[in-house]
C-alpha positions as CSV (number, residue, x, y, z in Angstrom):
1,X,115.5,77.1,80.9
2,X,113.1,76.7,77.9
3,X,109.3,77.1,78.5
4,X,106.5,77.3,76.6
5,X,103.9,80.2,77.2
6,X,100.3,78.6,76.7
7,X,96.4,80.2,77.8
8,X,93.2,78.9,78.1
9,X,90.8,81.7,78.0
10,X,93.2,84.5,78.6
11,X,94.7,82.4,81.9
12,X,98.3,82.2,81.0
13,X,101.1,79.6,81.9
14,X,104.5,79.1,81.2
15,X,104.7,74.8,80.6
16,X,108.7,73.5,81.1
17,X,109.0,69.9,80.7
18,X,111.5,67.9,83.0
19,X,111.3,67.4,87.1
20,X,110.1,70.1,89.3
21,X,113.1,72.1,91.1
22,X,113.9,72.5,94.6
23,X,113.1,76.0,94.7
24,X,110.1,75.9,92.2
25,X,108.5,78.6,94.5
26,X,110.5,81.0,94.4
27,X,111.4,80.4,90.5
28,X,107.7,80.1,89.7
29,X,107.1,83.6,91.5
30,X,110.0,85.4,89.5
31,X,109.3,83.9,85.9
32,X,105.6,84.8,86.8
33,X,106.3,88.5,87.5
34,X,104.9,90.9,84.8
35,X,107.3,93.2,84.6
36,X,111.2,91.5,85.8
37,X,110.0,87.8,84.2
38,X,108.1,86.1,81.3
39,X,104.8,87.1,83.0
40,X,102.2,84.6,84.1
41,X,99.3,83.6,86.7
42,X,100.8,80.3,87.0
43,X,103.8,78.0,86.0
44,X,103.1,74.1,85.4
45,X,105.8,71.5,85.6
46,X,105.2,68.5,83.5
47,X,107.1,65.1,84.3
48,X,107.1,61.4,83.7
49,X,104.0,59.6,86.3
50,X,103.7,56.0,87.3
51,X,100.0,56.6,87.9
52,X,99.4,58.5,84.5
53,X,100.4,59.1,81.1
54,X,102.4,62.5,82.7
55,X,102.3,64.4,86.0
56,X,101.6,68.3,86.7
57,X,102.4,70.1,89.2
58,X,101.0,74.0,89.1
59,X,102.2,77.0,91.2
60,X,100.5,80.5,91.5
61,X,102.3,84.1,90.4
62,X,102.9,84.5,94.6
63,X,104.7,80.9,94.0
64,X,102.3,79.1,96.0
65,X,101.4,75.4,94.8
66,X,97.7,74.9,94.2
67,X,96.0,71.5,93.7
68,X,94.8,71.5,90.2
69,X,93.6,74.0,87.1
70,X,91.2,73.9,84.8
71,X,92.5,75.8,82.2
72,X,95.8,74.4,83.2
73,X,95.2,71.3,82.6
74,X,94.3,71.8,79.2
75,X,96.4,73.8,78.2
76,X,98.5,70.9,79.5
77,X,96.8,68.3,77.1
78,X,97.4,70.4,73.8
79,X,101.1,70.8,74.5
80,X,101.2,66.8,75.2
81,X,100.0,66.0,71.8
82,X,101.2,68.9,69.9
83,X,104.7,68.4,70.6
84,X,104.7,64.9,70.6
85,X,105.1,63.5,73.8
86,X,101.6,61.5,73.3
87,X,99.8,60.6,70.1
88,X,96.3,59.6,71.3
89,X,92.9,61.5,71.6
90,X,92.9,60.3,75.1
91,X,94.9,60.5,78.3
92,X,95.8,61.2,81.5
93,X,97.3,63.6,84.1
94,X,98.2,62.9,87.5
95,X,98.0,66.1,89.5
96,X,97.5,67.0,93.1
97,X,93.9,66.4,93.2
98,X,94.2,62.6,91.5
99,X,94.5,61.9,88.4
100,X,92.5,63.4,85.7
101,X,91.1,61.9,82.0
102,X,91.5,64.6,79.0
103,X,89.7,63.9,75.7
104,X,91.7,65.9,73.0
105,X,89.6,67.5,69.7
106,X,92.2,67.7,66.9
107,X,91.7,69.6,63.9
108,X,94.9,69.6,61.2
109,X,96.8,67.5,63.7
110,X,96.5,70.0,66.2
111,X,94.4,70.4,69.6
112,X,91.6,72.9,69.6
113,X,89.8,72.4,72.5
114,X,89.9,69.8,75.5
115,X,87.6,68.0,77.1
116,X,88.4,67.4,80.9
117,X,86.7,65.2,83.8
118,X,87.0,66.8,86.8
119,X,85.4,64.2,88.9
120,X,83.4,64.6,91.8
121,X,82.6,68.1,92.7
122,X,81.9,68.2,96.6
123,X,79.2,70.8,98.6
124,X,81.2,71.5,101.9
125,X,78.8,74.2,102.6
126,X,75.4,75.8,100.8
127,X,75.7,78.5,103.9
128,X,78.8,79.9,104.3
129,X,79.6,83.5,105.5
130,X,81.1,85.7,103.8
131,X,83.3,88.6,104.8
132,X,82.3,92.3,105.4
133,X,78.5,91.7,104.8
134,X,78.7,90.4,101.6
135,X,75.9,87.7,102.6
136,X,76.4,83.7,101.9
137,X,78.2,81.9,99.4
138,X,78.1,78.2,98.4
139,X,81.6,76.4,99.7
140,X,82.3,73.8,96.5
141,X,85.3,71.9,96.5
142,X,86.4,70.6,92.8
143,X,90.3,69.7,94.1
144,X,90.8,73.3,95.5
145,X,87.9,75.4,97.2
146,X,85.8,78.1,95.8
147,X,83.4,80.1,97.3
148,X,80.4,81.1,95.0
149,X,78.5,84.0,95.7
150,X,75.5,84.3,93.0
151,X,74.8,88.0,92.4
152,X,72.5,90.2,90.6
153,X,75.1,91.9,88.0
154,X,78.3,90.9,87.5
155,X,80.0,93.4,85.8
156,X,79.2,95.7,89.1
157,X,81.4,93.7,91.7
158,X,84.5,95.3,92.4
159,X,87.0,92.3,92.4
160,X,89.8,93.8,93.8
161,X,87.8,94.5,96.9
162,X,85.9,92.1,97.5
163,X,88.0,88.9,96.1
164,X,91.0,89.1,99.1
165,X,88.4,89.8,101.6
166,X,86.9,86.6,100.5
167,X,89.9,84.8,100.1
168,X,91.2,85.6,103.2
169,X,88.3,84.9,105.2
170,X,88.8,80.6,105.3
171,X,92.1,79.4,106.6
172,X,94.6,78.6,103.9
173,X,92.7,80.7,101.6
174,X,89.6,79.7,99.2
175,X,89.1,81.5,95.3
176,X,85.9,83.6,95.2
177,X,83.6,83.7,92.3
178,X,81.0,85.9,91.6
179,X,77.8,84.9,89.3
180,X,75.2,86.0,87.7
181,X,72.8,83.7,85.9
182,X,71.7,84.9,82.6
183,X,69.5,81.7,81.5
184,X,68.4,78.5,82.5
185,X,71.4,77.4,80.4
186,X,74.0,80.6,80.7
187,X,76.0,81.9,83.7
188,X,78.0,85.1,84.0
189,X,81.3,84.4,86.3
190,X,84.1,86.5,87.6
191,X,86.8,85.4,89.8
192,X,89.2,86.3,92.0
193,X,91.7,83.8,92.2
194,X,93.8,82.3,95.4
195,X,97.7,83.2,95.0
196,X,96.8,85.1,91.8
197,X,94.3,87.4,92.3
198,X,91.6,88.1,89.3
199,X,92.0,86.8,86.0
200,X,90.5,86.2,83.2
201,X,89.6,82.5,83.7
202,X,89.3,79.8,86.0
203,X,88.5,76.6,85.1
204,X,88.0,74.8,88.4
205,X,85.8,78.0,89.4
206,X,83.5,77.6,86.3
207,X,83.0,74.4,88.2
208,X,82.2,75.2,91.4
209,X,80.3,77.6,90.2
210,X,77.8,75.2,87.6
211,X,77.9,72.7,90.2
212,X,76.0,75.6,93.2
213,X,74.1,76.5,90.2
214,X,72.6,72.9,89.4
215,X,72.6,72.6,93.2
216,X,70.1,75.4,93.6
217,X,68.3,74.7,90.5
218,X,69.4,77.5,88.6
219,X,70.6,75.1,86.1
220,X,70.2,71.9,85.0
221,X,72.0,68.5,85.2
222,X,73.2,66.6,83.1
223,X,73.6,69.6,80.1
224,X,76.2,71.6,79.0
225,X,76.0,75.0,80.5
226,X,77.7,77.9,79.0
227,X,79.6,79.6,81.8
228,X,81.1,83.4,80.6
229,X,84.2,84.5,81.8
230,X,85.9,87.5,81.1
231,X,88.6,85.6,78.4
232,X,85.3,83.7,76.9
233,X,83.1,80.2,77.6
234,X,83.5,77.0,79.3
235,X,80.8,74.7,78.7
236,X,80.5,72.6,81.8
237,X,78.3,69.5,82.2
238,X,77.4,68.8,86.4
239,X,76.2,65.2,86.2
240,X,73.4,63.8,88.8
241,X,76.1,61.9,90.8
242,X,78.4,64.8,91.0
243,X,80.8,64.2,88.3
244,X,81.8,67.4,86.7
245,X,82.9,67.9,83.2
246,X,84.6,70.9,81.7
247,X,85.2,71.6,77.6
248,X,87.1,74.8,76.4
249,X,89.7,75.7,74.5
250,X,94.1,76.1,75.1
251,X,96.4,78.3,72.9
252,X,100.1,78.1,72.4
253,X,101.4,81.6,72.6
254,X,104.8,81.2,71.9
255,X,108.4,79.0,72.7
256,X,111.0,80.5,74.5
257,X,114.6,80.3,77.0
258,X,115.1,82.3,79.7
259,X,118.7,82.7,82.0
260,X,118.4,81.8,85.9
């Protein structure tokens, strides 16, 4: 099987082209593991779409599917164009969240960054309880949940602790983000994602987590604001009606084949 390794912000994917297997599960969970695989926090099937220019479909290291991915999906985008399979600044992916417009930047006829719109970020709840007295987070639905807990520091939240309590505490899971707002214009996010536990990156989270911020006036619509993570800066845009768009970079990392 040949894949291609990709990251976007230090969130890593293995990308193999062709239709999704019957036991993409379990595959996805052994090519993800760090030490017996290729090592990833994800691995993204691309195929042919009637409702898009190409389909995607993600699954987490545990080899649970998940809905959609920020950094995914443009890492997605760059290996479309870069290797071919589309020759336009422009296009779409049909995921499991809808179907998704990309706007490529190309620079020596490669991509460097990619502009995604998310759609409509959704408020399920500005009140929601958290776990083990760790006070109320902001339930934000941008394809897949996140809660968003706004903190004083960062840096002082001990993910591994607090991100499964979090996740675990809404049926079926929900990703936890912790933020601290630096500016009018900056946030500060960590994250501990569903099925992968933390990483470096989550794009759907940088959402969720602009989209409370504009909600409680932290930040303003209708702006980029620069949201830090620990593998760099999203610059996410929370329109007045909702809409959510989300500009970062993807990298190739390397080609390879692997025996199963």
């Amino acid at each position: 099987m040949r894949f291609t390794k990709m990251q976007g912000l230090g969130n890593d994917f293995l990308l193999i082209y062709g239709q999704v297997p019957e036991d993409a599960a379990t595959l996805s969970a052994a090519l993800c593991d760090r030490h017996f695989g290729v090592g990833a926090d994800g691995v993204i099937f691309l195929s042919q779409s009637t409702a898009a220019d190409y389909r995607m479909r993600i699954f987490n290291a545990d080899g649970s599917e998940a809905r959609m991915c920020g950094n995914g999906i443009r890492c997605v985008g760059k290996y479309l164009y870069d290797s071919g399979l589309v020759r336009k600044e422009r296009l779409t992916v049909d995921t499991l969240s809808g179907v998704k417009g990309l706007t490529l930047r190309i620079e020596d006829e490669r991509v460097k960054s990619v502009t995604v719109d998310m759609g409509q970020a959704v408020l399920l709840s500005p009140d929601l309880p958290l776990p083990a007295g760790l006070g109320i987070g902001t339930e934000v639905s941008v394809g897949n949940p996140h809660a968003v807990s706004f903190v004083e520091l960062a840096e002082s939240i001990p993910l591994s602790l607090w991100g499964p309590a979090v996740e675990k505490s809404v049926p079926g899971g929900i990703n936890a983000e912790f933020v601290q707002v630096l500016s009018y214009m900056r946030l500060r996010m960590r994250v501990w994602e569903r099925g992968c536990g933390v990483t470096m990156a989550c794009g759907t989270g940088a959402c969720a987590s602009a989209f409370a911020a504009v909600q409680k006036g932290y930040c303003p619509a209708n702006q980029p604001v620069e949201v830090q993570l620990d593998g760099g800066s999203l610059f996410i845009t929370v329109k007045t009606d909702g809409a959510v768009l989300m500009e970062g970079p993807a990298v190739t990392v390397y080609e390879g084949e692997i025996e199963i």
